[in-house]
C-alpha positions as CSV (number, residue, x, y, z in Angstrom):
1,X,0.0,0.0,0.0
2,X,1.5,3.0,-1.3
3,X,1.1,6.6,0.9
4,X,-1.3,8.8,-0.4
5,X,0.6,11.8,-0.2
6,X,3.8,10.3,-1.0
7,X,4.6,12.7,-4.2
8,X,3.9,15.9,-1.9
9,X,7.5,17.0,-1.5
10,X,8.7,15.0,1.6
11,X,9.9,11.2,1.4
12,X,7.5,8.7,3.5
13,X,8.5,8.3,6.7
14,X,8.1,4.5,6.9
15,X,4.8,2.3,5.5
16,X,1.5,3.7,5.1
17,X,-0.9,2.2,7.7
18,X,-2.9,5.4,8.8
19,X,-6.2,5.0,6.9
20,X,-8.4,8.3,6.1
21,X,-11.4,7.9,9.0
22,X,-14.0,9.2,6.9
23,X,-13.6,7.0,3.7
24,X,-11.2,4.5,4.8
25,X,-9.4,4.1,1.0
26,X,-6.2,5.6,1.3
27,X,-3.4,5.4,3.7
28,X,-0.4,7.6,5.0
29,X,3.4,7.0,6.3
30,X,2.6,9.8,8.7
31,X,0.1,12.7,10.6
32,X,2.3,15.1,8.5
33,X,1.8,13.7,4.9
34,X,-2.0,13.3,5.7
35,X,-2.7,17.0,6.4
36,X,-0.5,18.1,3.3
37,X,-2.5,15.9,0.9
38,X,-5.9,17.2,2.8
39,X,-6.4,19.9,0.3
40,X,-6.5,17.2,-2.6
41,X,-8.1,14.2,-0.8
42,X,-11.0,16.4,0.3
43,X,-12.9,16.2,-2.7
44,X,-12.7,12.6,-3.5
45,X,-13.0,11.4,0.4
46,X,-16.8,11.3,0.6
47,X,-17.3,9.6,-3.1
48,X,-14.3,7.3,-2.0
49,X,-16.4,6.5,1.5
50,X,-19.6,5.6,-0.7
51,X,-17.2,3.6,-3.2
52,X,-15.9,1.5,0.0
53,X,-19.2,0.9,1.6
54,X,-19.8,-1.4,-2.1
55,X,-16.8,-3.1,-2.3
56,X,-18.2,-6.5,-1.3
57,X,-20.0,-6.1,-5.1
58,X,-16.3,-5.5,-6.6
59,X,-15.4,-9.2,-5.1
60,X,-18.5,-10.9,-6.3
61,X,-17.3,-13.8,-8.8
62,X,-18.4,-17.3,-9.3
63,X,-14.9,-18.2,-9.3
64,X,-13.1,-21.1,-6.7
65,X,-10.6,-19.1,-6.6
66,X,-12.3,-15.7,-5.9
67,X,-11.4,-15.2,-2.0
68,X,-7.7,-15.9,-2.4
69,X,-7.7,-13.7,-5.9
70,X,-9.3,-10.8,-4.1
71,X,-9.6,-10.5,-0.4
72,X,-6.7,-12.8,0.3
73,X,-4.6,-10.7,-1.7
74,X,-5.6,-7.3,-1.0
75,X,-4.4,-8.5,2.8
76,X,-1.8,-10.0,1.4
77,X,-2.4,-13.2,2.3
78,X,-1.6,-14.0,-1.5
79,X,-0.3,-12.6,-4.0
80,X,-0.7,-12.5,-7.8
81,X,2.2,-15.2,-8.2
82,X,1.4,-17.6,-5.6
83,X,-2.2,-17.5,-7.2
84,X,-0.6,-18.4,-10.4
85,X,1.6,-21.0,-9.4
86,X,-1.1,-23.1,-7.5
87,X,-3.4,-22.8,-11.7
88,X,0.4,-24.2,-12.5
89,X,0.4,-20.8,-14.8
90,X,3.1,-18.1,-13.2
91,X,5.5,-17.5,-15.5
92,X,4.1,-18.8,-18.7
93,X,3.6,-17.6,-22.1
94,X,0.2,-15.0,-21.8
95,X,0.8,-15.2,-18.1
96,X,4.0,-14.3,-18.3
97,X,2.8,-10.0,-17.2
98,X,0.1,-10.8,-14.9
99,X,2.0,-10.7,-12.0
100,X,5.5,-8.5,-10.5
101,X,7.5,-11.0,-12.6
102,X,6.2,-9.9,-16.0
103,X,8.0,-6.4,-14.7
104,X,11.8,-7.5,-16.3
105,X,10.5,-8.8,-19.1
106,X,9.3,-5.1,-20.1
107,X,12.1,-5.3,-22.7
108,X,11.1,-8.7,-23.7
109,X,10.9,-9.6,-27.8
110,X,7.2,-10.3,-27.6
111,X,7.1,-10.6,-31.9
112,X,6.7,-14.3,-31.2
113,X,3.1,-15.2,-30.8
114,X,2.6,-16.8,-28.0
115,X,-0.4,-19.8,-29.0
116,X,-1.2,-21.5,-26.1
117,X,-3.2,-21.3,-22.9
118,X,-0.4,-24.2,-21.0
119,X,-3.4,-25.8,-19.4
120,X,-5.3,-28.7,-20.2
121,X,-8.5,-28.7,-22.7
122,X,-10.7,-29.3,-19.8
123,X,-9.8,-25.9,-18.4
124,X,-10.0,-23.6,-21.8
125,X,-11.5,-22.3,-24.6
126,X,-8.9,-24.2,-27.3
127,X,-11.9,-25.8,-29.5
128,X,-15.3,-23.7,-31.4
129,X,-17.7,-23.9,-28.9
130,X,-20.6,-26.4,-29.1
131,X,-23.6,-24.2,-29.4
132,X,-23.5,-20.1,-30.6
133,X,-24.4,-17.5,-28.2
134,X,-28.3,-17.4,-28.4
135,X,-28.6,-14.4,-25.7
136,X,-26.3,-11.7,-24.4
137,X,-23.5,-13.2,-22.0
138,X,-24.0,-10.9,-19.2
139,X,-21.6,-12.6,-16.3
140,X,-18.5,-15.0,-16.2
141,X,-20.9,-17.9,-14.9
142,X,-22.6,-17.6,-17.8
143,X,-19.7,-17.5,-20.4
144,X,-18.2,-20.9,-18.5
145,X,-21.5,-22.2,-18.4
146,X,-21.6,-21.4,-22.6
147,X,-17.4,-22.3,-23.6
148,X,-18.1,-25.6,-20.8
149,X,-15.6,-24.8,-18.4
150,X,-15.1,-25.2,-15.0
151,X,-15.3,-22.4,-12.7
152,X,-11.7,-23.6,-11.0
153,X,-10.0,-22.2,-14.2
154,X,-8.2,-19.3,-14.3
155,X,-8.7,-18.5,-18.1
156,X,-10.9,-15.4,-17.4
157,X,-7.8,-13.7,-15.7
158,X,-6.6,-13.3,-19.4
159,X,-10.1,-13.2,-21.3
160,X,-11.4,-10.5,-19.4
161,X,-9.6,-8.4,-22.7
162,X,-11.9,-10.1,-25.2
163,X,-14.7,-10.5,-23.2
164,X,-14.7,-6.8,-22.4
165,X,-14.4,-5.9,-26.0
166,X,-17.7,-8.1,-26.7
167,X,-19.5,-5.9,-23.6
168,X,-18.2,-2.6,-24.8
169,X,-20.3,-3.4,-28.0
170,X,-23.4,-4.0,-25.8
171,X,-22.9,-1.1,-24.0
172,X,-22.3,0.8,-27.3
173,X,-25.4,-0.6,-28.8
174,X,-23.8,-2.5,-31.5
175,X,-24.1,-5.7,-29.8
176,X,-25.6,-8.4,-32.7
177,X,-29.2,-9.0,-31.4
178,X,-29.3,-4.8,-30.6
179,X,-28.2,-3.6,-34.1
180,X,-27.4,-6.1,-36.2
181,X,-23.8,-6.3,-36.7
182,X,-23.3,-7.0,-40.2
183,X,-20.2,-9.1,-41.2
184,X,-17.5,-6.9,-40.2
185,X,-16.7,-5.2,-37.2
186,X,-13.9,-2.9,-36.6
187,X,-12.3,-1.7,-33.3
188,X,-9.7,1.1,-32.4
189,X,-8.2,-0.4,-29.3
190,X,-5.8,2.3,-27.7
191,X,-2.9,2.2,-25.2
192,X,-2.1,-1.9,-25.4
193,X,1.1,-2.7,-23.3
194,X,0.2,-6.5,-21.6
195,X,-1.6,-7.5,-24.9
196,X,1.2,-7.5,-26.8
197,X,2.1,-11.0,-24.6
198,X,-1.6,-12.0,-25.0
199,X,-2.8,-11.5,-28.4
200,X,-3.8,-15.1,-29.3
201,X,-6.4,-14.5,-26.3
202,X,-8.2,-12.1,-29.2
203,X,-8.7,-15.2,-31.3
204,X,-12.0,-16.0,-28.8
205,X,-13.7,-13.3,-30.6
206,X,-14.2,-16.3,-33.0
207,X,-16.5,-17.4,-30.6
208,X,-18.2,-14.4,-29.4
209,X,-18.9,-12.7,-32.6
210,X,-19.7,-16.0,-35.1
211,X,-19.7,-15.2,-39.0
212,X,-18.1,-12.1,-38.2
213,X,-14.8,-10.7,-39.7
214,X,-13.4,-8.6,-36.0
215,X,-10.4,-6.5,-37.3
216,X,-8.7,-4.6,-34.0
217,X,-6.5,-1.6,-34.6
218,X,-4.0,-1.9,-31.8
219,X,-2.8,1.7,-31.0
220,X,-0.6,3.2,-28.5
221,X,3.0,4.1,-27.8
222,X,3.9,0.6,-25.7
223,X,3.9,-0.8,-29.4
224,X,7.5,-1.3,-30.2
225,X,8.1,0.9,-33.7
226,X,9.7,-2.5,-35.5
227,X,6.3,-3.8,-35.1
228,X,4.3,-0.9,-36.8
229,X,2.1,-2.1,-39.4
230,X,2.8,-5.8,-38.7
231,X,-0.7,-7.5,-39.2
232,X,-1.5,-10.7,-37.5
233,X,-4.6,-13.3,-38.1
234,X,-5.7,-15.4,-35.7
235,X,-6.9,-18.0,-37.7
236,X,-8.0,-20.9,-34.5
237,X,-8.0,-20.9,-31.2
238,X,-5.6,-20.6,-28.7
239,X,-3.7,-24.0,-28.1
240,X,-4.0,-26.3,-25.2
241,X,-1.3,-28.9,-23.7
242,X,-3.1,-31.8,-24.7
243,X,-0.9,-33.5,-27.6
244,X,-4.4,-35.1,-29.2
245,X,-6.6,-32.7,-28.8
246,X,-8.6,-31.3,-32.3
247,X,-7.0,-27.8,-31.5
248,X,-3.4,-29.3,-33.0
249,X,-5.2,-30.1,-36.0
250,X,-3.5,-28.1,-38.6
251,X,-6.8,-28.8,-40.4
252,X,-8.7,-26.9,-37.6
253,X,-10.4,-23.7,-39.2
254,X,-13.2,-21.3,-37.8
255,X,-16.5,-22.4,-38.4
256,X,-18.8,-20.4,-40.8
257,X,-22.3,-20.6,-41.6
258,X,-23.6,-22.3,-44.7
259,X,-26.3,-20.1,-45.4
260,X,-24.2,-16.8,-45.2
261,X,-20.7,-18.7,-46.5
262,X,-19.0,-15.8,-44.0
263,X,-15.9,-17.4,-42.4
264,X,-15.2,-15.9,-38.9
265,X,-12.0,-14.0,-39.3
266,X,-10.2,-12.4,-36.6
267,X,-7.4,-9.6,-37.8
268,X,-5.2,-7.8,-35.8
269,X,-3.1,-5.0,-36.9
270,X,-0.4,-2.9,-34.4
271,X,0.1,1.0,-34.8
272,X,2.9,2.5,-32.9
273,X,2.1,5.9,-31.4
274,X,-0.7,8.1,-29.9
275,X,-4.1,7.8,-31.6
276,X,-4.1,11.8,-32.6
277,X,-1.1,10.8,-34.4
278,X,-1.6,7.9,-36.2
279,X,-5.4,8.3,-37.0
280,X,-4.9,9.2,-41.0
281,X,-2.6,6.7,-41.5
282,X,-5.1,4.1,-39.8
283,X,-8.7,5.3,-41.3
284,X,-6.9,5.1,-44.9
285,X,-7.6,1.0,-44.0
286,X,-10.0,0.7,-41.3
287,X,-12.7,3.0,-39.9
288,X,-14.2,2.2,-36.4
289,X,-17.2,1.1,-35.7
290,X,-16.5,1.4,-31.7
291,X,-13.4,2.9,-30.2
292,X,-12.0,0.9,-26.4
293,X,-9.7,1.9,-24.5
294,X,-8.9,-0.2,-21.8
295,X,-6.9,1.1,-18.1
296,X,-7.4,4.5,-19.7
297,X,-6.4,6.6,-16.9
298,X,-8.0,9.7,-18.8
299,X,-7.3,12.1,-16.1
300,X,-3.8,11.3,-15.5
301,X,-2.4,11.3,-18.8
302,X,-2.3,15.2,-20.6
303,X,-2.0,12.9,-24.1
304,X,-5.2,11.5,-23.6
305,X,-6.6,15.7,-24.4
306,X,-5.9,15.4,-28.8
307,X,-7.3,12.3,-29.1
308,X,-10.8,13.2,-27.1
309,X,-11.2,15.5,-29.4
310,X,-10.5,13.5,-32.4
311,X,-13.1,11.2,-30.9
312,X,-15.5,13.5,-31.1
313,X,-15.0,15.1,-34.4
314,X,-15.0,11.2,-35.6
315,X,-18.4,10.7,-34.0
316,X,-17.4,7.5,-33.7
317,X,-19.0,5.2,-30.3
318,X,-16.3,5.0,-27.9
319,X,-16.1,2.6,-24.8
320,X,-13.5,3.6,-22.2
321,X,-12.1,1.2,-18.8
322,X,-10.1,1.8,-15.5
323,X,-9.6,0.3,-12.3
324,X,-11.6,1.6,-10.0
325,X,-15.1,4.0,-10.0
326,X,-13.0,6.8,-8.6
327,X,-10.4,7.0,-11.6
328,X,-13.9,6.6,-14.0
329,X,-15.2,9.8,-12.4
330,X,-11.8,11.8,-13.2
331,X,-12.0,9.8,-16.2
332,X,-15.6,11.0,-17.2
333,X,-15.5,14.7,-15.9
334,X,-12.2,14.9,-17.8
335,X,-14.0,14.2,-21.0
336,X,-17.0,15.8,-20.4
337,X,-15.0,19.0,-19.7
338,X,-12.4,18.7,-22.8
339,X,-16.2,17.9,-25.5
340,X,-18.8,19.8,-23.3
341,X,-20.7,16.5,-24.1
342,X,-22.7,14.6,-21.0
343,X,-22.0,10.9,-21.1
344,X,-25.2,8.5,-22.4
345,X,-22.6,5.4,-21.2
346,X,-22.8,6.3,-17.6
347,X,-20.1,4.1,-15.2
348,X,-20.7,1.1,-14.5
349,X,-19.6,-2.3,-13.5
350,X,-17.9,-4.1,-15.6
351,X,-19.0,-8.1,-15.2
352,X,-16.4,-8.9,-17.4
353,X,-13.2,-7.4,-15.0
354,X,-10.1,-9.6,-14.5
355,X,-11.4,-11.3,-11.6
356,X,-7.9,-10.8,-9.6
357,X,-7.2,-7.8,-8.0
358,X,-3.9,-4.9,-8.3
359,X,-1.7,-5.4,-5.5
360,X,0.2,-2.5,-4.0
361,X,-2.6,0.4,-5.2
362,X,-2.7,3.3,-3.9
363,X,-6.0,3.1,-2.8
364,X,-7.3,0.1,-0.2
365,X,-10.5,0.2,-2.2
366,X,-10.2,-3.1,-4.5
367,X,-9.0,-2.2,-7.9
368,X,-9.3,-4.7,-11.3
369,X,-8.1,-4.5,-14.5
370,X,-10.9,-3.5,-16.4
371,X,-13.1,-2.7,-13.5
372,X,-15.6,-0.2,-14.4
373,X,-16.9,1.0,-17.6
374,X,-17.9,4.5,-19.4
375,X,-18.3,6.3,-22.8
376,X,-20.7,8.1,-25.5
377,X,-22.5,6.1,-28.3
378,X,-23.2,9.4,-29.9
379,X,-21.4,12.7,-29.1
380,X,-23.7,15.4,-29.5
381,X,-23.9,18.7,-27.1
């Protein structure tokens, strides 16, 4: 737990284990740092207070693992590598950034595409799934209910990317049975750093978007610039272990349907640099039909001003993510205040969040990748 008012000019005096009274969620190293950050904790303490008073709802997953992923963690009774090694995971392939190991591998040659989930077939999504989606998947129970897995699996730590891709859509109103997406959809996906290890985790859009042709823009300035422009299709599903299962086929292909003789394609193509930048370059090949932006941390990030404003002059639906409510209210009054639009995607909970919570945030509130959600389907003022 980091002290709140550790950047305020003075170095900490030790750990930060005085809490806040009123809200609880942040935490000083000393009487002397709390009064100096006062001035810019007052405004946030009382939404932070209401935030904490629900954060039994943030650790709500159908999971085996949930209370050692979340609770057990944040009191650091766990951590995000010992919950790895018992899935038999840490350290592997897409795994390889999900917990403080991933940190010296920042440098790491990630043009190799990692293909495989290194667990058996019983506990992924390696295979087309036996029926298509006939409703909207609104929970992780009901996605391993759909893709037949079992709920001690830890593949939603890694598909919580596609899976809140497919609810960003919903939210957007361009989900299938809302709109009727045609057979192509195309996605700006800005600021991508951990993806770059995870990309083959895109290839479940197969699954979730069936006789559809999914091309994602990856944008951002993580993207190393030997890798701008490279395109990658994920033609089958990520591997599993299992030496005879049908996903080492090299037959295997993407089912399509007869009637619309549509293959389900999913592209992926990597742009190095800020959106604002690269935009021209991009819409020359692909024009959105939804922008994400995952983690965005709107508020904290000055770059993040050029490309609201592209947004809006594109008038294009855009879906943004962070890790916590509080960082979506910066988030949202940011953006309101740069368009002088009012949201119509009001924050909310995103059922799709990586069900295993940040260690070491600055706030004792839990924080998830992907936690909450917000955005415009339309900008108008």
């Amino acid at each position: 737990m980091e002290c709140a008012g550790k950047r305020q000019g003075t170095r900490c005096t030790g750990p930060a284990t005085r809490r806040c009274a009123r809200c609880g969620a942040v935490a000083y190293c000393s009487v002397s740092h709390q009064i100096v950050h006062w001035p810019d904790h007052k405004e946030e303490c009382g939404r932070l207070e209401q935030h904490m008073k629900h954060m039994d709802i943030l650790n709500e997953f159908p999971f085996t693992f949930t209370q050692e992923a979340t609770v057990q963690v944040c009191e650091k009774l766990e951590t995000r590598c010992s919950v790895l090694k018992k899935r038999g995971v840490h350290q592997m392939g897409m795994w390889l950034y999900e917990c403080c190991c991933g940190n010296s591998v920042i440098s790491f040659d990630c043009s190799r595409l990692n293909n495989s989930w290194d667990l058996s077939n019983t506990f992924c999504p390696c295979t087309e799934p036996l029926s298509m989606i006939s409703k909207h998947l609104t929970s992780w129970k009901e996605y391993y209910e759909w893709r037949s897995i079992p709920l001690h699996s830890p593949v939603s730590l890694l598909l919580h990317r596609p899976l809140t891709i497919y609810y960003a859509t919903q939210v957007a109103g361009l989900g299938r049975w809302t709109s009727g997406i045609s057979h192509k959809l195309h996605i700006h996906y800005l600021g991508p750093e951990k993806e770059l290890l995870q990309l083959s985790v895109f290839s479940e859009l197969h699954a979730l978007f069936p006789n559809v042709h999914v091309h994602i823009e990856l944008v951002g300035p993580a993207i190393p610039q030997h890798r701008d422009g490279e395109m990658i299709e994920l033609c089958n599903y990520a591997h599993c272990l299992d030496r005879d299962c049908i996903c080492k086929s090299s037959s295997e292909t993407v089912s399509w349907d007869a009637h619309t003789s549509k293959p389900s394609t999913v592209t992926l193509q990597l742009r190095s640099g800020f959106y604002h930048d690269r935009y021209k370059d991009i819409a020359q090949d692909s024009s959105p039909h939804l922008i994400v932006a995952p983690n965005a941390g709107i508020a904290a990030y000055s770059s993040w001003l050029p490309t609201i404003e592209l947004i809006k002059d594109m008038n294009i639906p855009a879906v943004f993510s962070d890790y916590c409510k509080e960082a979506c209210h910066l988030g949202a009054s940011c953006l309101t205040g740069v368009t002088g639009c009012p949201l119509n995607i009001p924050i909310q909970l995103n059922p799709f969040r990586q069900p295993m919570v940040v260690e070491d945030s600055v706030l004792l509130l839990p924080c998830y990748s992907n936690c909450f959600l917000y955005g415009m389907s339309k900008w108008s003022v």
